[in-house]
VEXVO-736424 format. One record per residue (C-alpha): x, y, z. Coordinates in nm, 2 decimals, m for minus. Layout:
# residues N
[[X Y Z]]
...
This chain:
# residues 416
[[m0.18 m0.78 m1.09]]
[[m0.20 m1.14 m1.20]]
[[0.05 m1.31 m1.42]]
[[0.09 m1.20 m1.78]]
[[0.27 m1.36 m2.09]]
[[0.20 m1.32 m2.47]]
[[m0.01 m1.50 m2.71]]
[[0.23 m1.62 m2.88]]
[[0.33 m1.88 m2.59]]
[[0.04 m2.04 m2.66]]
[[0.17 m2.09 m2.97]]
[[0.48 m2.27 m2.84]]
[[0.23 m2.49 m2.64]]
[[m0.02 m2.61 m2.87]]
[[0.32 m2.70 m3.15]]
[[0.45 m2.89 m2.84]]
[[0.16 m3.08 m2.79]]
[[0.11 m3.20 m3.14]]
[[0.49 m3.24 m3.21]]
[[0.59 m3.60 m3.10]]
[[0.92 m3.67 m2.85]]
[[1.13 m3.64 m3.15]]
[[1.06 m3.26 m3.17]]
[[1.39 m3.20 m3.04]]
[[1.40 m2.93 m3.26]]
[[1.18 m2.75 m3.07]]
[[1.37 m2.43 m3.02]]
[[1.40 m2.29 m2.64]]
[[1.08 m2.03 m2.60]]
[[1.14 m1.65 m2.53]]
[[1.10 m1.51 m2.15]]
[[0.76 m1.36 m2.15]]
[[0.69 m0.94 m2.07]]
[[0.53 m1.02 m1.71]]
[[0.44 m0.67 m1.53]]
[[0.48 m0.57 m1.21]]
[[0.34 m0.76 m0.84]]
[[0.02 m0.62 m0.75]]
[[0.10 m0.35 m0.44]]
[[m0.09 m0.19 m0.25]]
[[m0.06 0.22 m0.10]]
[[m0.20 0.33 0.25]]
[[m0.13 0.67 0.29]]
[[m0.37 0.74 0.58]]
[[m0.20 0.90 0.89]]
[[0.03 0.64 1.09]]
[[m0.13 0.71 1.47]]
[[m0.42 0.55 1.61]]
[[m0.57 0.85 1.74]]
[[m0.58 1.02 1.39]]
[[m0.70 0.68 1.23]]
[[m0.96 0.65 1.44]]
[[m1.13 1.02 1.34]]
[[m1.15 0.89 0.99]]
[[m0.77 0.93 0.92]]
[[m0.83 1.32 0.91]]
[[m0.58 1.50 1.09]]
[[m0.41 1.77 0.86]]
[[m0.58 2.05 1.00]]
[[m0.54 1.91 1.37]]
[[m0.14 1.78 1.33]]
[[m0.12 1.79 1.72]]
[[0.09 1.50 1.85]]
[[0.37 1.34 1.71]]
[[0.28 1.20 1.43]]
[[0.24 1.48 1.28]]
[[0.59 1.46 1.14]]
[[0.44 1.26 0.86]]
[[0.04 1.42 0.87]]
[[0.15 1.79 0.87]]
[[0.51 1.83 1.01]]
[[0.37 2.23 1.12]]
[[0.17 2.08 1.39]]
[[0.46 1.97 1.56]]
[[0.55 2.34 1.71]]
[[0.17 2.24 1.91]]
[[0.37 1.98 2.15]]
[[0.51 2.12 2.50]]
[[0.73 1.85 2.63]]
[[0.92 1.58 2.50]]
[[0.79 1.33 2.44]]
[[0.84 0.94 2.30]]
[[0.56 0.73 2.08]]
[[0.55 0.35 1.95]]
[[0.23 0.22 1.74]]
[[0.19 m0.06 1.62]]
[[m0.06 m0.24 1.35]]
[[m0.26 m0.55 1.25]]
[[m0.40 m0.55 0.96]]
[[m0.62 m0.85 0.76]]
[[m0.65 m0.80 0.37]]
[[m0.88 m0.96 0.16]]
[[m0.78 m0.94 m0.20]]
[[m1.00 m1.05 m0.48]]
[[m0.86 m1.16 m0.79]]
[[m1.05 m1.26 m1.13]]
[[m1.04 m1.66 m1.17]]
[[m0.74 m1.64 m1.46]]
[[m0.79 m1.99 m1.52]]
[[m1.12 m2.06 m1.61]]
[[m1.16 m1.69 m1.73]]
[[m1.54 m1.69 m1.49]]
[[m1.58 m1.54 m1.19]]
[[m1.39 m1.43 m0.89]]
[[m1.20 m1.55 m0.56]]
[[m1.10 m1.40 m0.26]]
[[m0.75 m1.46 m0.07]]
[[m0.68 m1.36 0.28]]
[[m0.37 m1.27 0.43]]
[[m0.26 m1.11 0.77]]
[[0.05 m0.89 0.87]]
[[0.10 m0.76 1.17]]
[[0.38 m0.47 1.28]]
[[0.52 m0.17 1.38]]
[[0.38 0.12 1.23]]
[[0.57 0.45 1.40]]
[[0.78 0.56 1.60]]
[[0.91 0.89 1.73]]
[[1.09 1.13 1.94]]
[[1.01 1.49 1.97]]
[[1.20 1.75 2.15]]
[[0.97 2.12 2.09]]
[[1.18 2.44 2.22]]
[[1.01 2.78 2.25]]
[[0.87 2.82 1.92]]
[[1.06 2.53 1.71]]
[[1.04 2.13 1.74]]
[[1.25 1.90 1.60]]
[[1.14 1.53 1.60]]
[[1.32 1.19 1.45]]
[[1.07 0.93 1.35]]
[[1.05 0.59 1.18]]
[[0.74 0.46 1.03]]
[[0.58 0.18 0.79]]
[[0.41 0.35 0.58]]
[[0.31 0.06 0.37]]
[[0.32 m0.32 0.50]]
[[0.11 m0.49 0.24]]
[[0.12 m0.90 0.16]]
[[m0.09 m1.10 m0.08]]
[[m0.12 m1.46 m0.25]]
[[m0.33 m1.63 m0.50]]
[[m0.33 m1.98 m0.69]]
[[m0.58 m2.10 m0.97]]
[[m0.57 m2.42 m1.12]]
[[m0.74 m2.62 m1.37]]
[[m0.84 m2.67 m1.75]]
[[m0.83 m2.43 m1.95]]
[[m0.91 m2.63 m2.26]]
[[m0.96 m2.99 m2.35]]
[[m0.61 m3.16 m2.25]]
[[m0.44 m2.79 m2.12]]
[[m0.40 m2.80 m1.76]]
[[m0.30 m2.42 m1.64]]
[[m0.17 m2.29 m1.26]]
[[m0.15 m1.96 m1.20]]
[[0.04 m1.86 m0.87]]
[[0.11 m1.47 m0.74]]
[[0.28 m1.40 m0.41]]
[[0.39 m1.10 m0.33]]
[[0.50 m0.87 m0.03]]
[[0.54 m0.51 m0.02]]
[[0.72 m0.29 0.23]]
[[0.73 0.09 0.26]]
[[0.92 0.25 0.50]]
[[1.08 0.59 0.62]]
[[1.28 0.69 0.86]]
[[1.27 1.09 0.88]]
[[1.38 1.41 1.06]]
[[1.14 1.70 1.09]]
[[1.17 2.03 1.20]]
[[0.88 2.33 1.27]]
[[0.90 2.68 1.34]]
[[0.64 2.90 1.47]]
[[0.63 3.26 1.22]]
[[0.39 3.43 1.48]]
[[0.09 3.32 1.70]]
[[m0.13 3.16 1.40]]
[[0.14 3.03 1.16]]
[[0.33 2.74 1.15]]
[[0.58 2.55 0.91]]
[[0.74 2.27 0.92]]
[[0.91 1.98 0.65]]
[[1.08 1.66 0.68]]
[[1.32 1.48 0.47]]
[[1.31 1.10 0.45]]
[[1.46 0.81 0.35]]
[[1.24 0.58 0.18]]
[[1.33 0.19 0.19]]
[[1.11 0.00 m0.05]]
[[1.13 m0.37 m0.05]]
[[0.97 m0.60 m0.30]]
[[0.95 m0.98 m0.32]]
[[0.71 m1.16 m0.55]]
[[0.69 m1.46 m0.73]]
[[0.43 m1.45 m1.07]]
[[0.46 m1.81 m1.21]]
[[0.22 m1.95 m1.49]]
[[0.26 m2.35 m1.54]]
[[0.07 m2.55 m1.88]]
[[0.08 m2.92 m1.84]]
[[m0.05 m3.06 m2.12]]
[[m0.04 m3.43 m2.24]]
[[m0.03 m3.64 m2.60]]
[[m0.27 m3.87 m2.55]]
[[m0.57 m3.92 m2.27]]
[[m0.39 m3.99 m1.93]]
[[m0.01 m3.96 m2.07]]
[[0.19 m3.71 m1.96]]
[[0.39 m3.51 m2.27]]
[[0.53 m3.20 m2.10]]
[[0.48 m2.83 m1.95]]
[[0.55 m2.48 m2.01]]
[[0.68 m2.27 m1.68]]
[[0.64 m1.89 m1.67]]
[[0.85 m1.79 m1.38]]
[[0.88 m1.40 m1.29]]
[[1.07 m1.30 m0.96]]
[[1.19 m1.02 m0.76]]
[[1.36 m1.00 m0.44]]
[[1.52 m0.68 m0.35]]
[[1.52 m0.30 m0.21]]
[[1.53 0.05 m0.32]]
[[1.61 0.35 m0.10]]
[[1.55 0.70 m0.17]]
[[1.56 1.04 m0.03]]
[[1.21 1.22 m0.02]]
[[1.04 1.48 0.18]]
[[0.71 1.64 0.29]]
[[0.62 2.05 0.40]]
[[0.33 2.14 0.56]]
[[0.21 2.44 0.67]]
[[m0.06 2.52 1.05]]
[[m0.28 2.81 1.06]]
[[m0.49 2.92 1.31]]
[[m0.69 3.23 1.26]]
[[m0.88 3.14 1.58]]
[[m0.89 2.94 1.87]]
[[m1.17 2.76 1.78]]
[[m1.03 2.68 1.37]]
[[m0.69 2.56 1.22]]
[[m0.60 2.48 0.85]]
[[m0.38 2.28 0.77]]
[[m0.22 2.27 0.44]]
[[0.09 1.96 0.32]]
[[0.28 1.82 0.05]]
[[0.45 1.50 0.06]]
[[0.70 1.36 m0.25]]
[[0.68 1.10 m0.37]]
[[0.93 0.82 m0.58]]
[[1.02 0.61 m0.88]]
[[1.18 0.31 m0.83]]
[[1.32 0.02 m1.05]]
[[1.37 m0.33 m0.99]]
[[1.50 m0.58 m1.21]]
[[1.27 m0.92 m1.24]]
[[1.41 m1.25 m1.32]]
[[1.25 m1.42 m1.55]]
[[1.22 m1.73 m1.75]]
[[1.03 m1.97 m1.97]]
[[1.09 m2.36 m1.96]]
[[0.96 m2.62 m2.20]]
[[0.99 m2.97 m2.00]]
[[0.87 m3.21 m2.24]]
[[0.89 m3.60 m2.17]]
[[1.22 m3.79 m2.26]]
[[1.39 m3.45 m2.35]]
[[1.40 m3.32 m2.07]]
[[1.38 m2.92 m1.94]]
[[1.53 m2.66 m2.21]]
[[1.50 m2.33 m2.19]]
[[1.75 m1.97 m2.30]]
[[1.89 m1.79 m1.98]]
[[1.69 m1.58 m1.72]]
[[1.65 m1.31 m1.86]]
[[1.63 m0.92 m1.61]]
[[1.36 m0.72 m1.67]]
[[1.34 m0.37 m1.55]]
[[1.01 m0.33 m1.33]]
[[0.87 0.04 m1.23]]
[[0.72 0.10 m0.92]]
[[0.62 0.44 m0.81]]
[[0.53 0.62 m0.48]]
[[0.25 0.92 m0.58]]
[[0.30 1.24 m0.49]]
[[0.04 1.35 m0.24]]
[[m0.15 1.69 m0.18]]
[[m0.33 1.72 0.12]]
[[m0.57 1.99 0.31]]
[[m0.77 1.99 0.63]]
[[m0.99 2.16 0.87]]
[[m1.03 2.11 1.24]]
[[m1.32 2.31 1.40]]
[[m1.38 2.29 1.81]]
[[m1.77 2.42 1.87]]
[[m1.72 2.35 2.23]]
[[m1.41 2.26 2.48]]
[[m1.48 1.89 2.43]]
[[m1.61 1.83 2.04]]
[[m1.36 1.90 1.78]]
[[m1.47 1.80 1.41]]
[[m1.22 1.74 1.14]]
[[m1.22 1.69 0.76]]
[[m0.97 1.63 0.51]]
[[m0.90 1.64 0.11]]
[[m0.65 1.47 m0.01]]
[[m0.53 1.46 m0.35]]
[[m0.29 1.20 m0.50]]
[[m0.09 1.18 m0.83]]
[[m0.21 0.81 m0.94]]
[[m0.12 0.86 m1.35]]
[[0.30 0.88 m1.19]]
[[0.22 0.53 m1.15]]
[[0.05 0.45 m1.43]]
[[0.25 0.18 m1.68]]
[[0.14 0.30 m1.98]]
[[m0.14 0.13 m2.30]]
[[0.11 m0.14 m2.36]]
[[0.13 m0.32 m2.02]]
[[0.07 m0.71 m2.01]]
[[m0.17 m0.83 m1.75]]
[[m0.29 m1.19 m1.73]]
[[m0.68 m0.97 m1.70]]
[[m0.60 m0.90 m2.07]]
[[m0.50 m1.25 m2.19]]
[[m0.79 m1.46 m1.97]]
[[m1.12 m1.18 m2.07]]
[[m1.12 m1.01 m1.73]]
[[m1.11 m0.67 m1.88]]
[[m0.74 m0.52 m1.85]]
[[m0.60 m0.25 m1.70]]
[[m0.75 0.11 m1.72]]
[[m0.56 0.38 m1.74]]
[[m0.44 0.54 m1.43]]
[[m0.60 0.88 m1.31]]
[[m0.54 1.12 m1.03]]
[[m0.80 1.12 m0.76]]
[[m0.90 1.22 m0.39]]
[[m1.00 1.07 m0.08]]
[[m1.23 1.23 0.17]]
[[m1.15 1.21 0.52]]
[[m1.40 1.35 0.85]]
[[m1.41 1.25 1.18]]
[[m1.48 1.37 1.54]]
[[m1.36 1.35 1.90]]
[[m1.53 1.39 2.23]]
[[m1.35 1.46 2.56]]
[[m1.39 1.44 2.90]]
[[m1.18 1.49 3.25]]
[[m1.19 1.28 3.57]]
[[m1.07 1.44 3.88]]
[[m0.70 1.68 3.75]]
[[m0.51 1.34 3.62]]
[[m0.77 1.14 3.35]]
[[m0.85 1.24 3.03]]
[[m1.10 1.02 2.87]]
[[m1.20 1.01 2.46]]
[[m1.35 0.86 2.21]]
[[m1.34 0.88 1.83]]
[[m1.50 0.77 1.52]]
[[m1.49 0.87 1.12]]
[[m1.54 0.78 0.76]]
[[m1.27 0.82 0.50]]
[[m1.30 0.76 0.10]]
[[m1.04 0.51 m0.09]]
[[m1.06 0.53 m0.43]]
[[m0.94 0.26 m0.70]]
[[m0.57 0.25 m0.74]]
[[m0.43 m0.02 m0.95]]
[[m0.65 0.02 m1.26]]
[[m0.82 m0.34 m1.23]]
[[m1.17 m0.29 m1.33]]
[[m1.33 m0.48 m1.04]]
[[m1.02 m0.52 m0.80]]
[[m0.99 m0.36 m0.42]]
[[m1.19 m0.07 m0.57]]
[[m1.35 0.22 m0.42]]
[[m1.33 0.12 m0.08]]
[[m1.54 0.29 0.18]]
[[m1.34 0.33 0.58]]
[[m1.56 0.33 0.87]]
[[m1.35 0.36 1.15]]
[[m1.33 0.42 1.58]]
[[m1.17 0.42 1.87]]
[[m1.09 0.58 2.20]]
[[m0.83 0.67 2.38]]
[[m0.70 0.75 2.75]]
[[m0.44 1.04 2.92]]
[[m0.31 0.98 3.27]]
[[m0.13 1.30 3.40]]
[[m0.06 1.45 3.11]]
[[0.29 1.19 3.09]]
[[0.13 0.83 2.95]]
[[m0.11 0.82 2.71]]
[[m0.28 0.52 2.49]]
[[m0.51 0.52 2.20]]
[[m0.72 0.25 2.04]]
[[m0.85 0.24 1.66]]
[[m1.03 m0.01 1.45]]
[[m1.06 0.08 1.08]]
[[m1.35 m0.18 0.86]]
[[m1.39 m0.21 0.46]]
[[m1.46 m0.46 0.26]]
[[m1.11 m0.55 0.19]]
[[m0.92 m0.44 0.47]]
[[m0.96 m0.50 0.84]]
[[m0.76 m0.31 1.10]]
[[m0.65 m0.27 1.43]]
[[m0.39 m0.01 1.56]]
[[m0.29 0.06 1.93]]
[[m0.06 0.39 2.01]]
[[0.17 0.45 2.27]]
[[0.29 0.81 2.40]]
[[0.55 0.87 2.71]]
[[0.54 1.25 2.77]]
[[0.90 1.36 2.98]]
């Protein structure tokens, strides 16, 4: 989300630039309603290996990151066992022009870290696993500048960064040779900073400076709360398992700083107090099903549904948005929707100690922010491989291409 502040501002501008330096009498202008920093969810499966098949793994749930895919499938594992993964991942966002109102630009930015970790400790016919992962690692940044009429000089400036995180204990049970159940409970750690800043500069007379108007919005702080996910395993045959989960999701409040200066020339800044603003932002709640099918020894094919509650995030019809003020079309309203995930994986032995695979998939991300031409609709093509050496190390590869995001994720198991 861009910038945002009302109308009426550029009221207070246009009186400034036609009031003379005596306009002391200018009164200080009000803090502008600026909305919340653009964010962004991922709520594909943390591990390589399941990110590789497409991010479909709720029917499969057989390694460890299943904890946070479908915390049944953790009664599958054997022997404990430790994982690490870690991410890169290259965003391109792209944002209408808010200056000149025409077109649009694309930003870049690049973060790379550690996406899951996890021990798991199975026992007859329970598990019981502790896990950290980051579920959302999401950084963005845009500036515009330029007229926006005949002597109004505009800057429009957005950063933002966006962290999700939970650090969870699961627990599964097997209820007889085709049923499994399992849940987690989390603690969520959600950590904002953004700066939203709109600057006028606009001048008296051709070439002389009179003054500027600074919107400045900022956040910089964290939320925690406690949420959870269930799942549930079945596996009527050897060859097919359905998977079923639920996973909570959050609403959490920040408080935004924000202010509005008038520096005009000879007077000198003026402005009221910051004033705090409360800011929503809201984790979905997420339904999820899948099917794993294994025609043969080697193949097994996957496909997921999953369904998540986009209108709990939605701000409501009376949300500012700089898309609104600048003709870019606003902010629709919010709607529930599904991604589709499918993918496949194709293994082979060498000798009794190598396992050899490779993967690849498709998965479906719909619009989630409600701006009309904005990271929408994003279509996942993704692959990868991965390699077992006696049954105790194995690694996993994954590459995951859209038009706005580019990804690489490499996973690490250590079975005891």
């Amino acid at each position: 989300m861009k910038s945002a502040f009302p109308i009426g501002l550029l009221a207070v501008v246009s009186l400034l630039a036609l009031t003379p330096p005596a306009g002391a009498q200018i009164p200080p202008p009000e803090a502008p309603d600026i909305g919340p920093p653009p964010v962004q969810y991922n709520f594909a499966p943390p591990g390589a290996r399941s990110l590789a098949m497409g991010g479909s793994f709720i029917g499969l749930a057989d390694d460890a990151t299943a904890s946070e895919s479908n915390p049944a499938g953790l009664t599958i594992l054997t022997k404990p066992e430790f994982s690490a993964h870690f991410r890169y991942t290259e965003f391109d966002n792209t944002v209408p022009n808010t200056v000149s109102g025409q077109g649009f630009e694309s930003f870049t930015s690049r973060v790379g870290s550690p996406s899951f970790f996890s021990v798991v400790y199975p026992w007859q016919k329970a598990a019981v696993s502790l896990y950290y992962q980051r579920a959302a690692d999401f950084r963005s940044g845009s500036r515009f500048d330029g007229f926006i009429a005949r002597d109004l000089y505009n800057e429009d400036i957005v950063e933002v960064l966006f962290r999700a995180e939970n650090i969870g204990l699961s627990a599964a049970f097997k209820l007889g040779d085709k049923v499994s159940v399992g849940g987690s409970i989390r603690a969520t750690r959600v950590r904002t900073r953004s700066l939203q800043r709109v600057i006028l500069v606009f001048p008296f007379a051709d070439g002389f400076f009179a003054g500027r108007v600074v919107n400045d919005a900022r956040i910089d702080s964290s939320e925690v709360k406690t949420t959870f996910n269930a799942g549930i395993l079945i596996t009527p045959t050897a060859k097919v398992s359905l998977g079923a989960v639920y996973k909570k999701g959050t609403d959490l409040q920040f408080s935004q700083s924000v202010t509005s200066v008038v520096d005009a020339q000879d007077l000198g800044p003026f402005s009221d107090p910051p004033e705090r603003q409360s800011i929503r932002i809201t984790v979905p709640d997420v339904f999820g099903a899948g099917i794993a099918i294994k025609p043969t020894d080697q193949l097994t094919i996957l496909a997921d549904v999953v369904r998540i509650q986009y209108s709990d995030a939605d701000l409501g019809p009376n949300s500012l948005n700089g898309y609104q003020l600048f003709g870019q079309g606003g902010r629709d309203p919010l709607k529930d929707d599904q991604e589709f995930h499918g993918g496949l994986e194709y293994t082979w032995t060498s000798g009794n100690d190598w396992i050899f695979s490779v993967r690849g998939g498709y998965y479906f991300d719909p619009d989630h922010d409600g701006l009309r031409g904005v990271d929408s609709d994003q279509n996942h093509v993704t692959f990868g491989g991965g390699i077992v050496v006696k049954n105790k190390l194995q690694v996993d590869l994954a590459a995951n291409l859209a038009n706005a995001v580019k990804e690489g994720l490499i996973s690490f198991v250590v079975r005891f």
